[in-house]
RODO-2510 file (C-alpha; in nm, 4 decimals, decimal comma):
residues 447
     n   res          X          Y          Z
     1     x     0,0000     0,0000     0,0000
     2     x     0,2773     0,2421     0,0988
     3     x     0,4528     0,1370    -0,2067
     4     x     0,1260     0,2427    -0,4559
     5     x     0,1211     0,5601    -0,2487
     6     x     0,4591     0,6382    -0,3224
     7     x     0,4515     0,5455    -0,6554
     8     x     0,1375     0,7909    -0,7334
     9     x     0,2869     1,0933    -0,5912
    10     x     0,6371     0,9966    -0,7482
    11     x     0,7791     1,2596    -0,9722
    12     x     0,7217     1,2538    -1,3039
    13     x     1,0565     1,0900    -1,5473
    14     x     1,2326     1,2960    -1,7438
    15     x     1,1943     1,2045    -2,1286
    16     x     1,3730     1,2839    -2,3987
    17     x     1,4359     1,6644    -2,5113
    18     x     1,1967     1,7977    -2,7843
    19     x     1,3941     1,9573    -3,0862
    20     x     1,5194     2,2833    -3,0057
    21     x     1,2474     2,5282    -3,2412
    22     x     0,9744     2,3290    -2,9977
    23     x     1,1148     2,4575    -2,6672
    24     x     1,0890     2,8531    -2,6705
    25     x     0,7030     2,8705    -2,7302
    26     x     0,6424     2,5334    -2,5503
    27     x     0,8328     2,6676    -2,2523
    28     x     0,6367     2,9863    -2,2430
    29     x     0,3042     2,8419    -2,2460
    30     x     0,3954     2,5975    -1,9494
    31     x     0,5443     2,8958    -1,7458
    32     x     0,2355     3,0576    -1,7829
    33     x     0,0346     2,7526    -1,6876
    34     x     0,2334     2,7006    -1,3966
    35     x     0,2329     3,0695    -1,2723
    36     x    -0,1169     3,0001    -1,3061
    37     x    -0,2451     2,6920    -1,1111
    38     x    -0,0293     2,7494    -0,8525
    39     x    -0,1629     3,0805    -0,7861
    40     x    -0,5053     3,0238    -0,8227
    41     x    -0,4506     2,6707    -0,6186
    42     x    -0,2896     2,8689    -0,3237
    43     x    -0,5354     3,1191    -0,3124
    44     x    -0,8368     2,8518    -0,2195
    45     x    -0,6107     2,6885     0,0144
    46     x    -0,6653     3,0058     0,1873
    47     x    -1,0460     2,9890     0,1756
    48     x    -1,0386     2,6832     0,3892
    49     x    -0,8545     2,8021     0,6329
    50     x    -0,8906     3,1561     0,7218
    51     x    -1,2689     3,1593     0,7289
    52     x    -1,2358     3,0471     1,1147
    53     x    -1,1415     3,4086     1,2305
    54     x    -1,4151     3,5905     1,0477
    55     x    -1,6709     3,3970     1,2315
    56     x    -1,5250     3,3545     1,5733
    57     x    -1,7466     3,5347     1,7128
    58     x    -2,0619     3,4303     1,5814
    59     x    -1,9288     3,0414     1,7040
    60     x    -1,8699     3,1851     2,0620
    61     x    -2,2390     3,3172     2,0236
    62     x    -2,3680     2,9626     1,9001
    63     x    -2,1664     2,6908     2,0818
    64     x    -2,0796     2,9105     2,3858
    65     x    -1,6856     2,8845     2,3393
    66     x    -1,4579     3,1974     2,4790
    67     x    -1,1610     3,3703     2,3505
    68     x    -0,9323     3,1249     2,5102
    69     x    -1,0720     2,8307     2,3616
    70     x    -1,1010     2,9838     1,9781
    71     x    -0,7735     3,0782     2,0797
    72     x    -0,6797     2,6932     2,1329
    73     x    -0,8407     2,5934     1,8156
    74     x    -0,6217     2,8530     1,6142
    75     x    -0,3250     2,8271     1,8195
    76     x    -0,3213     2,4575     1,7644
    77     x    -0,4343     2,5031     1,3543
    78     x    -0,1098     2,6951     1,3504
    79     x     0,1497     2,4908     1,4826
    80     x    -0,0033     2,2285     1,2937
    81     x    -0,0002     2,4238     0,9663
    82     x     0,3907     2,4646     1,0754
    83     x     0,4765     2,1186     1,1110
    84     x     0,2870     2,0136     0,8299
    85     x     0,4439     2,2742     0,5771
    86     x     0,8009     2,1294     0,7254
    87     x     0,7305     1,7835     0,6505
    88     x     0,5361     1,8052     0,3480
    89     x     0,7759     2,0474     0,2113
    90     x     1,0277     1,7918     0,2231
    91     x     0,7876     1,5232     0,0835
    92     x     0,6789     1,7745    -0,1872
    93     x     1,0409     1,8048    -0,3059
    94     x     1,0759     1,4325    -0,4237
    95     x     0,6783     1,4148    -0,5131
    96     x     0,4968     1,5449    -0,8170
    97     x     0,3558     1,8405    -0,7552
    98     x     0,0191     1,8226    -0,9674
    99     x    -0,1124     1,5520    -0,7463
   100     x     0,0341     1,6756    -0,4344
   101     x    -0,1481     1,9769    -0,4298
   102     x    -0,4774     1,8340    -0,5463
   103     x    -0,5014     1,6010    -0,3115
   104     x    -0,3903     1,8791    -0,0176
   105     x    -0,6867     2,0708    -0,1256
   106     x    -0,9427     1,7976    -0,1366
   107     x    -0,8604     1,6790     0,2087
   108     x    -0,8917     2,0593     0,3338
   109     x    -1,2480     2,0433     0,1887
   110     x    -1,3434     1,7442     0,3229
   111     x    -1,2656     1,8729     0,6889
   112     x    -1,4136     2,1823     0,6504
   113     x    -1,7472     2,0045     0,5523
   114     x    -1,6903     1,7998     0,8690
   115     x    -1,6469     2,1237     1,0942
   116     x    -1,9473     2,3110     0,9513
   117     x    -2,1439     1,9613     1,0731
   118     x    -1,9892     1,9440     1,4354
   119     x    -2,0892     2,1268     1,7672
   120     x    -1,8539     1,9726     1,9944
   121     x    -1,5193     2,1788     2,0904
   122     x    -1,3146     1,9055     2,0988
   123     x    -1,3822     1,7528     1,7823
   124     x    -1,3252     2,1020     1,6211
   125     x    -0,9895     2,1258     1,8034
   126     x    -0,8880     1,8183     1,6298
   127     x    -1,0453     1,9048     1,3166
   128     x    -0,8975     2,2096     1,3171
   129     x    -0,5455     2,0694     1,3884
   130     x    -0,5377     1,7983     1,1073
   131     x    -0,6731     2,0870     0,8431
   132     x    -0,3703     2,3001     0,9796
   133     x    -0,1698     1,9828     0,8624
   134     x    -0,2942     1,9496     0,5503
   135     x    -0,2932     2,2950     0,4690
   136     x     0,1071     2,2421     0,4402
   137     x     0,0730     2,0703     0,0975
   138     x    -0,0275     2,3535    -0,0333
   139     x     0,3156     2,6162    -0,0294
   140     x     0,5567     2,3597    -0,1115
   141     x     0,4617     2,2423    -0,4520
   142     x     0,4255     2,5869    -0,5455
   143     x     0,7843     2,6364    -0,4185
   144     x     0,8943     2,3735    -0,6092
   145     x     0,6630     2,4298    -0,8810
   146     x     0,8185     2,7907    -0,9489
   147     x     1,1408     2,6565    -0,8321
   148     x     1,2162     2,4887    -1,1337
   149     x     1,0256     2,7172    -1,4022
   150     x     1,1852     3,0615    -1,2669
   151     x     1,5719     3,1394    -1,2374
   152     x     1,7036     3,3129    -0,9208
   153     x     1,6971     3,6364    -1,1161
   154     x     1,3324     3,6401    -1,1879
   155     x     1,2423     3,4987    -0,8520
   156     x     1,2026     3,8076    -0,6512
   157     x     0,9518     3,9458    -0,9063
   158     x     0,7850     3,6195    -0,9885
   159     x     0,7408     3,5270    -0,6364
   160     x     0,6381     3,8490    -0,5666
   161     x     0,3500     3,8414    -0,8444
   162     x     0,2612     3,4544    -0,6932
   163     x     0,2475     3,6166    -0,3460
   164     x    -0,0796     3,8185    -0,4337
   165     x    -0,2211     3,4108    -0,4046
   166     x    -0,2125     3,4887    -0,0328
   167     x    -0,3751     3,8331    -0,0340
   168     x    -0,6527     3,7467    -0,2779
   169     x    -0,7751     3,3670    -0,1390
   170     x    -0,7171     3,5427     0,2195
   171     x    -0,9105     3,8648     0,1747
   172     x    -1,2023     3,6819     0,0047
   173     x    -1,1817     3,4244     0,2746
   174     x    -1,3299     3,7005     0,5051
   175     x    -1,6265     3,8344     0,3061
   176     x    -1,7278     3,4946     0,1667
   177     x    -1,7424     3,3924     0,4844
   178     x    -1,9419     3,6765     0,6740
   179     x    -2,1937     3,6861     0,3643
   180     x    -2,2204     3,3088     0,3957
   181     x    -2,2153     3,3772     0,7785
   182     x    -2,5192     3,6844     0,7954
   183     x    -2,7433     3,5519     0,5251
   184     x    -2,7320     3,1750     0,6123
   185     x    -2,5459     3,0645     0,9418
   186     x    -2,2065     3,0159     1,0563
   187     x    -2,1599     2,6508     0,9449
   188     x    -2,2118     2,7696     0,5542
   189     x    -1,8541     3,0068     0,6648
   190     x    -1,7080     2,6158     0,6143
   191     x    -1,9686     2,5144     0,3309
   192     x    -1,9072     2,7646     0,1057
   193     x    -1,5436     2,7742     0,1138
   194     x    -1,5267     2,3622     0,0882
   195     x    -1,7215     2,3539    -0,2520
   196     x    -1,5016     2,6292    -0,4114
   197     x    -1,1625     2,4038    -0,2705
   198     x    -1,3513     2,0541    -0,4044
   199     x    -1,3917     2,2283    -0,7983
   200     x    -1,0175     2,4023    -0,7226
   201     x    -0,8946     2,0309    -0,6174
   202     x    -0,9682     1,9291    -0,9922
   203     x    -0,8646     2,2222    -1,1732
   204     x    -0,5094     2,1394    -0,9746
   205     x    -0,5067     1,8027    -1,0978
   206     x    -0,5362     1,8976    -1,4589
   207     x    -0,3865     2,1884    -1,5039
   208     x    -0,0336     2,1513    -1,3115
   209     x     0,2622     2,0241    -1,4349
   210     x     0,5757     1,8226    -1,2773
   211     x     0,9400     1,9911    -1,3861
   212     x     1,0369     2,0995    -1,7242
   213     x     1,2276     1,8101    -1,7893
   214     x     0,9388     1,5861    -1,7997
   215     x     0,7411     1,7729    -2,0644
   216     x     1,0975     1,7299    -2,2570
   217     x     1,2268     2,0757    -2,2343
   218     x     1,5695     2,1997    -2,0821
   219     x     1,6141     2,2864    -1,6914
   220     x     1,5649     2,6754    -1,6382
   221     x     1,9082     2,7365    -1,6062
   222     x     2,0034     2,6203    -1,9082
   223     x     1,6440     2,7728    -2,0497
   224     x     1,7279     3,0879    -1,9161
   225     x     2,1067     3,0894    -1,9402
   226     x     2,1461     3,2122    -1,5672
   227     x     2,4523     2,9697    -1,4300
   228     x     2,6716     2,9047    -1,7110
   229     x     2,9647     2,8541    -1,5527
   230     x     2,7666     2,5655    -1,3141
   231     x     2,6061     2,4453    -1,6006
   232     x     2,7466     2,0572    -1,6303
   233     x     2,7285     2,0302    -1,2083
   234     x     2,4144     1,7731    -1,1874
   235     x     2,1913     2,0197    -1,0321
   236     x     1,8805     1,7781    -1,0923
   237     x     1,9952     1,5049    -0,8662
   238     x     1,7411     1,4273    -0,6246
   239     x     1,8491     1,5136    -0,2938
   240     x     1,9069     1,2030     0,0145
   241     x     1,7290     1,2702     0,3321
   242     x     2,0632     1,4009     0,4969
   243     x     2,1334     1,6582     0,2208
   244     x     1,8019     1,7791     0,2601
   245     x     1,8363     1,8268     0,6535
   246     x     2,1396     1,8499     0,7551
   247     x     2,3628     2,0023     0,4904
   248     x     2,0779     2,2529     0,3012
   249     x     1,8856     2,3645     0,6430
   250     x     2,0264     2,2544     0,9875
   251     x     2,4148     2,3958     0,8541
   252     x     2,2812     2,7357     0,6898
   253     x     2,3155     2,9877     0,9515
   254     x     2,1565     3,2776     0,7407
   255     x     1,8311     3,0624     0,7057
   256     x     1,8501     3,0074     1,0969
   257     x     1,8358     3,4123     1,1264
   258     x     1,5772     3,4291     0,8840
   259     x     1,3289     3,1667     1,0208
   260     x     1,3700     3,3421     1,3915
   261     x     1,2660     3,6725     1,2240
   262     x     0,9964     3,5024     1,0019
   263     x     0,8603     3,3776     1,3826
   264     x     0,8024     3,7628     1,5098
   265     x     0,6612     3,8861     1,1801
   266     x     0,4345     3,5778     1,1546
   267     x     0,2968     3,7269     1,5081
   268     x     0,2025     4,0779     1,3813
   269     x     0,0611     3,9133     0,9948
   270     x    -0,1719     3,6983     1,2049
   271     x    -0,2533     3,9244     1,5118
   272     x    -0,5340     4,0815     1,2824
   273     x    -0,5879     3,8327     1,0892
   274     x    -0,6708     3,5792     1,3294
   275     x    -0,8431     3,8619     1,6311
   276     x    -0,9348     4,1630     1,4022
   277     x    -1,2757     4,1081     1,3260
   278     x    -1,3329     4,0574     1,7243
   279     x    -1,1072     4,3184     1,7788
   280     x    -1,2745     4,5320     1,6300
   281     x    -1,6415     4,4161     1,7162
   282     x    -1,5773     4,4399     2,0661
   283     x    -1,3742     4,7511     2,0913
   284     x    -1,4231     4,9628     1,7880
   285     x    -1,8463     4,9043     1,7707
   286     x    -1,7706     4,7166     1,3785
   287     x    -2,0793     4,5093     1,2733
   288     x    -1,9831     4,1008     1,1533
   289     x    -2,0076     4,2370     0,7950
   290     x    -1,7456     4,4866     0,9147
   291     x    -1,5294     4,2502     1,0341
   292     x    -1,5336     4,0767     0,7035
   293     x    -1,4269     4,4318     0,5485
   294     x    -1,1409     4,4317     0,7707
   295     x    -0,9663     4,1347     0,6859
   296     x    -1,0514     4,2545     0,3071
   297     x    -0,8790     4,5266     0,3374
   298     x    -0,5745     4,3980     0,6030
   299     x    -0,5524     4,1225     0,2797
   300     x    -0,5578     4,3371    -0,0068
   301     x    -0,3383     4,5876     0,1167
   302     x    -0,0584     4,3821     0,0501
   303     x    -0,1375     4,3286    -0,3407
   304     x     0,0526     4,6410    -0,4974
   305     x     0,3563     4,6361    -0,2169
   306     x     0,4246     4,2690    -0,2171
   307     x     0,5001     4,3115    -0,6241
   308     x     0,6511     4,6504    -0,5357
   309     x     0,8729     4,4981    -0,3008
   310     x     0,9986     4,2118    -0,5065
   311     x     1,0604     4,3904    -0,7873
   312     x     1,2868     4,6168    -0,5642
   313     x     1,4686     4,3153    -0,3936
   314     x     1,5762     4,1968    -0,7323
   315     x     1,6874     4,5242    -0,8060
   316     x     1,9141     4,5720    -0,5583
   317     x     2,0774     4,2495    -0,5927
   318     x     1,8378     3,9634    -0,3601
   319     x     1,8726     4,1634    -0,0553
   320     x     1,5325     4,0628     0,0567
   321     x     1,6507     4,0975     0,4433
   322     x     1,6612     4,4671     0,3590
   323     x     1,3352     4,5292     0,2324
   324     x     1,1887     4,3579     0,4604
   325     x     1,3246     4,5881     0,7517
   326     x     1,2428     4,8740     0,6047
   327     x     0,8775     4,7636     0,6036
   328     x     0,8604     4,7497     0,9882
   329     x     0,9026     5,0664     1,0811
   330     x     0,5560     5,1774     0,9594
   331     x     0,3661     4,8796     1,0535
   332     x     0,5054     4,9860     1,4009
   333     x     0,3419     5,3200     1,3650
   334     x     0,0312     5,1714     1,2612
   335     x    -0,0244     4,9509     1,5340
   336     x     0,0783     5,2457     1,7860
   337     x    -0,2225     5,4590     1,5959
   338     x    -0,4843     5,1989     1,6187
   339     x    -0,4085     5,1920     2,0142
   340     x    -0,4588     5,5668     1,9998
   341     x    -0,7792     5,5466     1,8169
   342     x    -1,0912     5,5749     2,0301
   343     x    -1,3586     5,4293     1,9648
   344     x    -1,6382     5,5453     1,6732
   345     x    -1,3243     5,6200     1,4280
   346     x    -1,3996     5,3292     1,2577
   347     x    -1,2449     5,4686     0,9030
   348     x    -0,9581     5,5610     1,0598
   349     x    -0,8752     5,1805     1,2320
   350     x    -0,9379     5,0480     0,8892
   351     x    -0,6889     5,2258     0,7226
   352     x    -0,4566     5,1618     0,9058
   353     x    -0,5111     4,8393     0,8542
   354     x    -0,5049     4,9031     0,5063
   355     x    -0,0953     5,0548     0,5823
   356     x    -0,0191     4,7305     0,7957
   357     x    -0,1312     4,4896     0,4750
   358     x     0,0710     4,7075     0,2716
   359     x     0,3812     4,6352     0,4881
   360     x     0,3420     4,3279     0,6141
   361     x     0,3259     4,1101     0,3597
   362     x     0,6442     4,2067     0,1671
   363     x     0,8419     4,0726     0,4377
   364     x     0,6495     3,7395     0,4610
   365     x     0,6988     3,6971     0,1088
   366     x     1,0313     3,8002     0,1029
   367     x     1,1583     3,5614     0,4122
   368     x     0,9936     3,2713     0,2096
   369     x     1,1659     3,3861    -0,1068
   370     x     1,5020     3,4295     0,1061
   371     x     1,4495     3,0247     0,1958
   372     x     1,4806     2,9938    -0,1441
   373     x     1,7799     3,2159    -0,2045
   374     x     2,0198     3,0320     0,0158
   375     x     1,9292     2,6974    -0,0710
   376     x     1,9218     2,4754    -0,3548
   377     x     1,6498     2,4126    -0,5682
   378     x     1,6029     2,0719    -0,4944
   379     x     1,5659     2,1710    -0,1624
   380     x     1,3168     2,5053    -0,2020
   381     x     1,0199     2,2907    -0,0134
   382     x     1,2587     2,1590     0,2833
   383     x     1,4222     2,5278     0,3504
   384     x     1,0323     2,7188     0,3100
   385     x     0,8879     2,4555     0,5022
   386     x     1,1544     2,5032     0,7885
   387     x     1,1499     2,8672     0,7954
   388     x     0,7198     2,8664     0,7131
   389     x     0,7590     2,6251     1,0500
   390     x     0,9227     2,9336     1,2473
   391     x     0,6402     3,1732     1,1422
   392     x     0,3713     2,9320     1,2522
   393     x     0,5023     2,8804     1,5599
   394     x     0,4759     3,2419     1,6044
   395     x     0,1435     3,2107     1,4997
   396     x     0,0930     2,9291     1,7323
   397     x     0,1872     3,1767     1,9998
   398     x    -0,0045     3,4523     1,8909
   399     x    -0,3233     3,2900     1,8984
   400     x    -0,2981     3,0848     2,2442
   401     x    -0,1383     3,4215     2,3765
   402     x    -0,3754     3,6491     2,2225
   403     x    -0,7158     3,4839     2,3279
   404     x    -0,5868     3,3969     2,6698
   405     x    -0,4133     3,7984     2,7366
   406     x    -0,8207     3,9538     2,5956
   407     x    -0,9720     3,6899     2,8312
   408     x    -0,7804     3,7330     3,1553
   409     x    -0,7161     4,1020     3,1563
   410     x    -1,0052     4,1824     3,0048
   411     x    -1,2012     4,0384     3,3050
   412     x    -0,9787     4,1754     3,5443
   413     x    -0,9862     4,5427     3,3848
   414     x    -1,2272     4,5267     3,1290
   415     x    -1,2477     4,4602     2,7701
   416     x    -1,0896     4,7538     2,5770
   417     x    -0,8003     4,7019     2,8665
   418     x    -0,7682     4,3177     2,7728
   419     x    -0,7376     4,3941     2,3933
   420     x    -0,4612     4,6578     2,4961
   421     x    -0,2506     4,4536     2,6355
   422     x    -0,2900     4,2553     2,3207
   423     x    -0,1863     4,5669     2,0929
   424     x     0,1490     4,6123     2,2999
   425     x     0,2633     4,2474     2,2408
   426     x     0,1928     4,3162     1,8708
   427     x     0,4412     4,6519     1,9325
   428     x     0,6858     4,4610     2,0822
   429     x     0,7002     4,2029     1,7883
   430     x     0,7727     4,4714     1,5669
   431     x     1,0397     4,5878     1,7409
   432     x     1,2427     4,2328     1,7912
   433     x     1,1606     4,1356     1,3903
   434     x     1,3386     4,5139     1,3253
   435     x     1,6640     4,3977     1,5867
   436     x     1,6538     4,0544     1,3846
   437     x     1,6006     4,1956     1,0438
   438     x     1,8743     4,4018     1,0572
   439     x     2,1253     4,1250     1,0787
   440     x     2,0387     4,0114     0,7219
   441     x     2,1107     4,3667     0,5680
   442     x     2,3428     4,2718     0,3640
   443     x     2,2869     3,9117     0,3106
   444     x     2,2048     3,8248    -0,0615
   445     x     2,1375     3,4840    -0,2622
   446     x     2,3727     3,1907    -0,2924
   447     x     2,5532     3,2400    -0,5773
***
């Protein structure tokens, strides 16, 4: 059985190399295709998984949970999500990555049916946890995927374009699911989502392709012409388990500093992501369709900069550490503004939210990209799985910490007090992922 598993997820053989006026337009149209899937295929991974935060509320209201335990359930989604993006990443970098992400997508559908049709806490934790899990086969093949259509010198800008995957499946997450939330109930926040991923699942399974070599056609290097002088080193050998571990991740020290940083700025993506909407329902009077709009804009934000930013990083030679630095500072002041905001401002809170999507998420590209940079390409999933493991874990803390600090203080103080306490964690993320960030000033890409 393990055998016929392996065997269907195998990558797919190289064949022999179509005659050389074939490859240019036959190239082309793949790169396009894969550019394609991969971002459409990320961005419903995203509807099955952040339509949870949207409706948090609206669960508390109906099952009679608290902060702390929708806390639990997204603290323990993350860490999953982590782990899972570690270890599939390293068993999406010796697997075809057409069926790898289909099959990712269709089991994140099936458990959000399942979670729309439970009332039990427990069972959701669970549910919860094993759809964070899953949810890691979705970034690596697209790693991979790009890994081996894109050069190094294209990778900041193509990564950058890919990246909008995460704004556009996440910001729709939100409104799909308070529209499916207000005009049906909350369970149709999971329904909705799960029929889009089921169609997605197929689309995936038709529509993505394995590495060039396989369709016939040149690596990218030689394609593109980018490593000439490396150009008869076997860079298509399939990497041993050791390799992968021990010499491409657990020896790189840059990708160590990186995947620390990647753990604070994973804290202040998710903070509003993950509490906004309830955030800003209990403190800032928004309505559930308002919370929605929040995570909207938060999402969307981040469209323009993150292919601003990447474009820029290539430009100045990979230095992705550097960008990514400079886009702390005003996150920092946006956070510090939304404190100052009193209530009935409501305008005001969401654009700043709109500043911190426009920031944020050019570093959390960038980091992943950076994974990528120091690494080789045979290894892409391994090294953005480790480093995607270090964000999660910061999301893992984020959430647990987050629900329990707006519980506790907020019953010992009140709640505006209790969400406070929340906004100067979030303040003091920023300022350790600025220390950290400023270490990798000058680091660029393997050559």
């Amino acid at each position: 059985m393990i055998n016929k598993v392996k065997r269907f997820f195998a990558p797919d053989k190289h064949i022999e190399k179509l005659p050389e006026e074939k490859v240019n337009p036959i190239y082309k149209k793949y790169r396009w295709n894969i550019l394609e899937s991969t971002f459409l295929g990320y961005a419903m991974f995203y509807l099955v998984r952040n339509n949870l935060a949207t409706v948090a509320k609206d669960i508390e209201g109906a099952l009679h949970y608290d902060h702390n335990m929708i806390g639990n359930i997204l603290a323990i989604s993350a860490i999953a999500y982590g782990l899972g993006k570690f270890l599939m990443g390293a068993l999406s970098d010796r697997s075809n990555p057409r069926k790898f992400m289909a099959f990712g997508l269709l089991l994140t559908a099936i458990i959000n049916f399942s979670f729309g049709n439970i009332s039990n806490y427990y069972i959701h934790l669970s549910l919860w946890a094993l759809n964070g899990f899953v949810q890691g086969m979705g970034w690596p093949p697209c790693g991979r995927s790009i890994g081996h259509w894109y050069s190094i010198k294209e990778r900041g800008s193509v990564f950058a374009i890919w990246n909008v995957s995460h704004n556009i499946g996440g910001g729709i997450a939100g409104i799909l699911a308070a529209y499916a939330a207000s005009h049906f109930s909350w369970q149709w926040a999971f329904y909705f989502p799960a029929i889009i991923a089921l169609i997605g699942s197929l689309y995936l399974f038709f529509r993505l392709k394995d590495t060039p070599q396989s369709l016939g056609l040149p690596a990218i290097e030689e394609f593109k012409n980018d490593y000439p002088e490396n150009i008869n080193e076997n860079k298509e050998k399939e990497l041993t388990t050791r390799e992968l571990f021990v010499d491409h991740i657990l020896k790189n020290k840059f990708l160590w500093l990186f995947a620390i940083a990647n753990f604070f700025v994973y804290i202040v993506r998710y903070s509003m992501l993950d509490w906004g909407p309830t955030f800003l329902r209990e403190t800032k009077g928004a309505s559930l369709e308002g919370g929605g709009l929040a995570i909207l804009i938060l999402e969307f934000g981040g469209i323009p900069s993150t292919i601003l930013m990447g474009w820029l990083s290539d430009k100045y030679g990979g230095r992705r550490g550097m960008i990514s630095l400079l886009c702390m500072f005003p996150i920092f002041g946006a956070f510090l503004g939304i404190y100052m905001n009193p209530p009935g401002n409501l305008w005001i809170d969401m654009t700043l939210l709109a500043v911190i999507g426009f920031f944020i998420y050019p570093p959390v590209m960038l980091l992943g990209v950076s994974a990528l940079d120091l690494t080789s390409k045979k290894a892409v999933g391994t090294a953005a799985g480790f480093v995607g493991l270090f964000g999660y874990i910061g999301r893992t803390v984020q959430a647990k910490g987050f629900g329990w600090m707006s519980e506790h203080y907020g019953k010992l103080y009140g709640v505006t007090a209790g969400w406070n306490t929340v906004i100067f964690a979030i303040l003091a993320s920023t300022v350790i992922a600025i220390i950290l960030l400023s270490f990798t000033w000058n680091v660029r890409p393997k050559a």
